[in-house]
C-alpha positions as CSV (number, residue, x, y, z in Angstrom):
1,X,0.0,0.0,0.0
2,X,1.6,3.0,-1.0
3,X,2.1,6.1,2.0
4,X,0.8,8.8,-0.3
5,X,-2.1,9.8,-1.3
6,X,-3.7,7.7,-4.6
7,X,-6.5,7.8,-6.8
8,X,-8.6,4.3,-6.2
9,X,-10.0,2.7,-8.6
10,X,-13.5,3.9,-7.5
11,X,-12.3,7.4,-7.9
12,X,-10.8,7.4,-11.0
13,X,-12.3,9.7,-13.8
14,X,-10.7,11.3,-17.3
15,X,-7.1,9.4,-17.9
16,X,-6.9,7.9,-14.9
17,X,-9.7,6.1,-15.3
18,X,-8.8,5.0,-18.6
19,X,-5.3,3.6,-17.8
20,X,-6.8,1.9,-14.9
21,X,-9.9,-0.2,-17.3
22,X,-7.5,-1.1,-19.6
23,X,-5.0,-2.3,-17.0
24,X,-8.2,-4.2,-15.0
25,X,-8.6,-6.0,-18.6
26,X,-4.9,-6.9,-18.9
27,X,-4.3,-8.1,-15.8
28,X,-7.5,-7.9,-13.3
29,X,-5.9,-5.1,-11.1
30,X,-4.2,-2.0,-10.6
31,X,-0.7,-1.9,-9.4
32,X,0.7,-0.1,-6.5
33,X,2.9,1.4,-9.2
34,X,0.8,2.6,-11.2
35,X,-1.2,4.0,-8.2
36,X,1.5,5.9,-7.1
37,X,1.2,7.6,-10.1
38,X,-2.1,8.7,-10.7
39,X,-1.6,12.0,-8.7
40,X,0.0,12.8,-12.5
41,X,-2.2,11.2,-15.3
42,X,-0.2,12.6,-17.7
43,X,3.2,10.4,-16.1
44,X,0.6,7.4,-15.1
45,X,-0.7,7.6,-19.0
46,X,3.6,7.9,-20.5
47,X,4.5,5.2,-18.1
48,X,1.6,2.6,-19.1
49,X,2.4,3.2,-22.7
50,X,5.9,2.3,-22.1
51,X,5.1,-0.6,-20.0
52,X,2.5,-2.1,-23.3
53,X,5.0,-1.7,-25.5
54,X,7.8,-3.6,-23.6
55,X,5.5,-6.3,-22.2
56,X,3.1,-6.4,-25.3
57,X,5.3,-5.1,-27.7
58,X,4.9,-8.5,-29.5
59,X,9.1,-8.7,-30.0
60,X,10.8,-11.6,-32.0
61,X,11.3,-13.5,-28.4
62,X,8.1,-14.6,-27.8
63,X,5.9,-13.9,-24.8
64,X,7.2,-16.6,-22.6
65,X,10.9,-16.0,-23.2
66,X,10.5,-11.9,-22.2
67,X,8.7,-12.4,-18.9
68,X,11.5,-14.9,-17.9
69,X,14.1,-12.7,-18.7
70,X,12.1,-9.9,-17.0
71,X,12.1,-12.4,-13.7
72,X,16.1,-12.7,-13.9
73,X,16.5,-8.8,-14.7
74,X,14.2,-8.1,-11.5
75,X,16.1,-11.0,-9.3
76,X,19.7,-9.7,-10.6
77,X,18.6,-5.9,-9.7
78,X,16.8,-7.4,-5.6
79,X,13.5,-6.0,-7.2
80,X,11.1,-8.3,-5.8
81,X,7.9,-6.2,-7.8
């Protein structure tokens, strides 16, 4: 749970609310991450279109292959998100 204040999903209007539907669609939740951001729906809107395009991009590697690599990337860096 983040310590600042956040915009919940029942809150949400205008871009927020959009980034969070389509999030809720993709995965069935809003992130913490995300949440933290939604103070600034312009950064919450740039950072979900940055996230699609490198977990949804549709690169050469294959679904599969990219979130393992994103697993060892996170474990090499301590991220435990």
């Amino acid at each position: 749970m983040a310590w600042i204040r956040v915009i919940s999903d029942a809150e949400a209007t205008g871009d927020v609310k959009e980034v969070y539907e389509e999030v809720k669609g993709k995965i069935g939740r809003i992130s913490p991450m995300l949440q933290a951001m939604s103070l600034r729906p312009e950064v919450l809107k740039r950072v979900h279109e940055m996230g699609n395009a490198i977990h949804f991009g549709g690169s050469s590697l294959g679904k599969q292959l990219e979130q393992m690599l994103a697993v060892v990337v996170s474990a090499t860096n301590g991220c435990r998100y």
